[in-house]
ROPA-316510 format. One record per residue (C-alpha): residue in one letter; x, y, z. Coordinates in steps of 0.05 Angstrom, whole numbers, plus 32768, in hexadecimal, padded with zeros to 4 digits. Each point is the difference from the previous one (the first is absolute). Example, Ala and Ser with C-alpha at 12.3 -4.5 7.8 and 13.67 -1.06 7.14 Angstrom:
// ROPA-316510
a80F67FA6809C s801B80457FF3 
//
This chain:
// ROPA-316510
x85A58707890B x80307FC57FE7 x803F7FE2800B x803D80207FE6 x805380038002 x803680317FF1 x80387FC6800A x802880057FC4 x7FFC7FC77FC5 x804B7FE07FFE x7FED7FE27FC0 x7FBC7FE37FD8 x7FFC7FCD802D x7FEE802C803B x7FCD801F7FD9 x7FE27FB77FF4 x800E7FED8051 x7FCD80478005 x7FCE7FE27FDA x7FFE7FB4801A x7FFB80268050 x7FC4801E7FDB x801C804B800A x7FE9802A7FC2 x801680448008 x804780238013 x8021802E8001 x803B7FF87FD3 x803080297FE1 x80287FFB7FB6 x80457FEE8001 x803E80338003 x7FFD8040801E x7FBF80278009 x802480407FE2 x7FF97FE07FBF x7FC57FDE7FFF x7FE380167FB8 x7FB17FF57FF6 x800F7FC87FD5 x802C7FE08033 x7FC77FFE802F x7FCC7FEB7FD3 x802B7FC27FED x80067FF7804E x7FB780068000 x7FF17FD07FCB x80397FC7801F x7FD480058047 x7FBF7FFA7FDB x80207FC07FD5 x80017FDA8045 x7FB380118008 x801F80318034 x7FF0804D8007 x802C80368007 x7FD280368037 x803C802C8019 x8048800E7FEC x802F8024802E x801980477FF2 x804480097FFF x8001801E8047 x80127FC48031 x80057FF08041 x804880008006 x802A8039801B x800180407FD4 x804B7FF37FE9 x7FE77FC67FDE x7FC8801D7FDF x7FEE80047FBA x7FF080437FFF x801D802A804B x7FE980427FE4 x7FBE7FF98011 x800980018041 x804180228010 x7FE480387FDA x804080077FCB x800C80197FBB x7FDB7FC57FD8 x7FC480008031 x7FD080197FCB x801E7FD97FC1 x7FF97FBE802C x7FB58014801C x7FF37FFD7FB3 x80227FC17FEE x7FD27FE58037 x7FBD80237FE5 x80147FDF7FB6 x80047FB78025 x7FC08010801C x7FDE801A7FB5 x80257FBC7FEA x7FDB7FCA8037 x7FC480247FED x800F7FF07FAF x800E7FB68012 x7FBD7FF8802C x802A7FFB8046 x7FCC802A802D x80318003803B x803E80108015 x80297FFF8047 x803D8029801A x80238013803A x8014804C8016 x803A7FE68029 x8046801B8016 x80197FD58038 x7FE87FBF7FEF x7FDA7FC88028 x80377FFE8043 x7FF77FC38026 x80337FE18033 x800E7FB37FFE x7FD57FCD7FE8 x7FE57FD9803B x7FE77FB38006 x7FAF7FF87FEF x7FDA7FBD7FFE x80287FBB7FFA x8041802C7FFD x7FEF802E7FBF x802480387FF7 x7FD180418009 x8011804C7FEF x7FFE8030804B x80048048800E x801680088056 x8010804B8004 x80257FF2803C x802A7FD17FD1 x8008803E7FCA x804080357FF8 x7FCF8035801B x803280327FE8 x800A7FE87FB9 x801C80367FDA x7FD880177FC0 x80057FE47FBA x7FFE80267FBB x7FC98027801E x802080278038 x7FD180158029 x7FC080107FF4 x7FC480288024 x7FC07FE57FFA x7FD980367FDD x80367FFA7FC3 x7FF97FC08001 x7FB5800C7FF9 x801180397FCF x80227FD37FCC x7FD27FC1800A x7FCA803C7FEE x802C80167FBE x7FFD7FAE7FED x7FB180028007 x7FEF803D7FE3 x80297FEA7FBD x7FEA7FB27FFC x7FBB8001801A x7FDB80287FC8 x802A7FCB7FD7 x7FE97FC1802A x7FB180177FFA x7FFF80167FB7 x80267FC07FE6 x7FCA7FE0803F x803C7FD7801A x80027FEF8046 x803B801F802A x80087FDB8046 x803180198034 x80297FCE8030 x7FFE801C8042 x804180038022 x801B7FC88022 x80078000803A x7FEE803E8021 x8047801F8024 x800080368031 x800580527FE4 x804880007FD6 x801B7FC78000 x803F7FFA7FD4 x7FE480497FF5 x7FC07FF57FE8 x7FB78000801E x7FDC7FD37FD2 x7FB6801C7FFC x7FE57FC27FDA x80127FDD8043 x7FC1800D802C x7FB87FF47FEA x7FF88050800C x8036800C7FD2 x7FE07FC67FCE x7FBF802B8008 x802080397FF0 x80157FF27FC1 x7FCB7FD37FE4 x7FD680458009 x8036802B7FD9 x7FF580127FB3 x7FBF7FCC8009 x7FEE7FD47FCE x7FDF7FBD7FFF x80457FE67FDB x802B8017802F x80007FCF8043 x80267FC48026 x80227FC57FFB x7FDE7FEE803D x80427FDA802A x7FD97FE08032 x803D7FF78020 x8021803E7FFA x7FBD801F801F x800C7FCB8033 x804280178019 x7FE98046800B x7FCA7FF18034 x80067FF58047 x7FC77FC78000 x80007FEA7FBC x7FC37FCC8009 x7FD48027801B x801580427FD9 x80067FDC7FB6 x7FB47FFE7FF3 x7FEB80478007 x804080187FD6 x7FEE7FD87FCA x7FBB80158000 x801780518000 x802A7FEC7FC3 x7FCE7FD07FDD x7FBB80288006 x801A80387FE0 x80217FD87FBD x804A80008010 x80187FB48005 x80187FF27FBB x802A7FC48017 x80117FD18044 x803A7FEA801A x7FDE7FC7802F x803680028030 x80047FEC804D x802D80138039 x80097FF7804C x800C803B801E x7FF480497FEC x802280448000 x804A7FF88004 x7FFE7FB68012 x7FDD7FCA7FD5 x801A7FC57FDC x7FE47FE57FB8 x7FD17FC88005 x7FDA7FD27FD8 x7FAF801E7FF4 x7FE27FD38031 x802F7FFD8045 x800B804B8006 x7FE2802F8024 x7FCB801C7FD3 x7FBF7FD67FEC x80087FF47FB8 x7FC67FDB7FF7 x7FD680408026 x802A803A7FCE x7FEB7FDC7FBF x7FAE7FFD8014 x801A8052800F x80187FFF7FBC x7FC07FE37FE4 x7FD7802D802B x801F803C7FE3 x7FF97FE57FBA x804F7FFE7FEA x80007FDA7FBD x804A7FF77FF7 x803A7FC6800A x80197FEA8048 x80397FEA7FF9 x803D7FE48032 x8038802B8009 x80457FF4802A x7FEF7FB78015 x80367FDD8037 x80327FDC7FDF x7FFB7FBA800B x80297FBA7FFB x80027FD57FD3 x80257FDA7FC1 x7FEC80387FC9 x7FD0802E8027 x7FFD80327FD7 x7FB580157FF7 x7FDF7FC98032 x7FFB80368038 x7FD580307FCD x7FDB7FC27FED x7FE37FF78043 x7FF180428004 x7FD87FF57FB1 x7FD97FD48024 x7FF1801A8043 x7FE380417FDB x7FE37FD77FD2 x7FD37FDC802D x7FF18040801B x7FDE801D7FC8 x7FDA7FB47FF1 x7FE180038041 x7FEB804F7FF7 x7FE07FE67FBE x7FDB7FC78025 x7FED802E803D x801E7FE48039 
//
């Protein structure tokens, strides 16, 4: 288990600022769009990271988080005429991380997006992402997808496994899932989003099993589907890391839970962070934590700072699992 980031290099000298907060491994992903990412494109990628005495665990599929009208490849989900030939474009990404020695990848299987209503005030006046239902358009009217029952949805998120997961485990390339974020009641804007409840989540880690197909583990997103989040957060992540399927962690925090939570930094929200990563340990997960949707703070240039703290918090996390404390 070691410290890791998916936040996006702006240029080499974010890849050096990495290195001298003594991260090591990211998640990263080659430049221009993922559709035509050639093998040699990502083994340069591969061999840039590794120049910075960085390396390059996980890269992101081209299926996002964003809504499905923005996606890279909408047939996978919405079922249309170029599902299949863009289920294979996938699969040869996947052969291709496995030719440049990148054993993981992450996606999303999302149609609506992450919703959240306005961003409220956190600590010293940062800016932090929210989700009040009571604050949502309850009656949001559906997107590209229409609407959508839940056993299709099921049914084509079973079509995606059934092609890419004999794939993921002959090329042995890790596949992990981001949950849903946040869980919303039964269609809304049309859709009932089954990776949206830790039932759902155990659902379909058990579907078309394979010890390469599992989570990005969002902490947070797992957060915002439970009533009692602190209390609940421990067991779930047991269930999930016992039985091999936490390929990655989004070590995220909230106040709150289901339907109304606000972002936090690790360390002032509701969950004990310091209690989930000896859970972690306990359950033998060997992979990155890594920040994910800090606040956004003040500052002259502060892009960056607010993930720093967050470098170091989970950092000194993991030092004082090594020293036993």
């Amino acid at each position: 288990m070691y410290l890791g980031t998916q936040v996006g290099a702006r240029d080499d000298d974010d890849y050096r600022v990495f290195a001298q907060l003594g991260l090591k491994h990211i998640c990263a992903d080659p430049p221009g769009d993922p559709r035509s990412w050639t093998l040699e494109d990502i083994e340069r990628h591969r061999d840039k990271v590794e120049s910075f005495g960085l390396v390059l665990d996980m890269l992101q599929l081209p299926l996002p988080s964003s809504p499905i009208e923005r996606a890279s490849y909408p047939d996978i989900l919405l079922a249309g005429p170029e599902r299949d030939r863009q289920i294979d474009a996938v699969c040869t990404m996947i052969e291709n991380l496995a030719k440049a020695g990148i054993p993981a990848a992450k996606y999303n299987l999302n149609l609506i997006g992450i919703p959240r209503t306005p961003m409220e005030k956190g600590r010293g006046g940062s800016m932090n992402e929210s989700f009040r239902w009571d604050k949502a358009d309850q009656n949001a009217a559906p997107g590209l997808a229409g609407v959508l029952s839940e056993d299709e949805n099921w049914e084509r998120i079973d079509y995606f496994l059934e092609r890419v997961v004999p794939v993921a485990e002959s090329n042995k390339v890790r596949l992990a899932c981001h949950p849903h974020d946040p869980y919303t009641p039964p269609g809304y804007k049309g859709v009932t989003r089954v990776l949206g409840t830790v039932e759902g989540l155990k659902k379909f880690v058990q579907m078309r099993e394979s010890p390469y197909h599992g989570l990005n583990f969002c902490q947070g997103s797992i957060g915002e589907m439970l009533d009692n989040p602190r209390e609940e957060i421990d067991d779930i992540i047991r269930w999930f890391g016992t039985r091999g399927k936490i390929f990655n962690v989004h070590f995220r925090n909230i106040r709150g839970g289901k339907l109304s939570f606000m972002e936090t930094f690790p360390e002032e929200g509701d969950m004990d962070m310091v209690r989930s990563v000896k859970v972690y340990q306990e359950v033998g997960y060997q992979y990155m934590l890594m920040p994910d949707h800090v606040p956004t703070i003040s500052g002259r240039d502060p892009t960056g700072v607010a993930f720093a703290f967050c470098y170091g918090y989970i950092a000194a996390l993991l030092e004082s699992l090594k020293a036993g404390q």
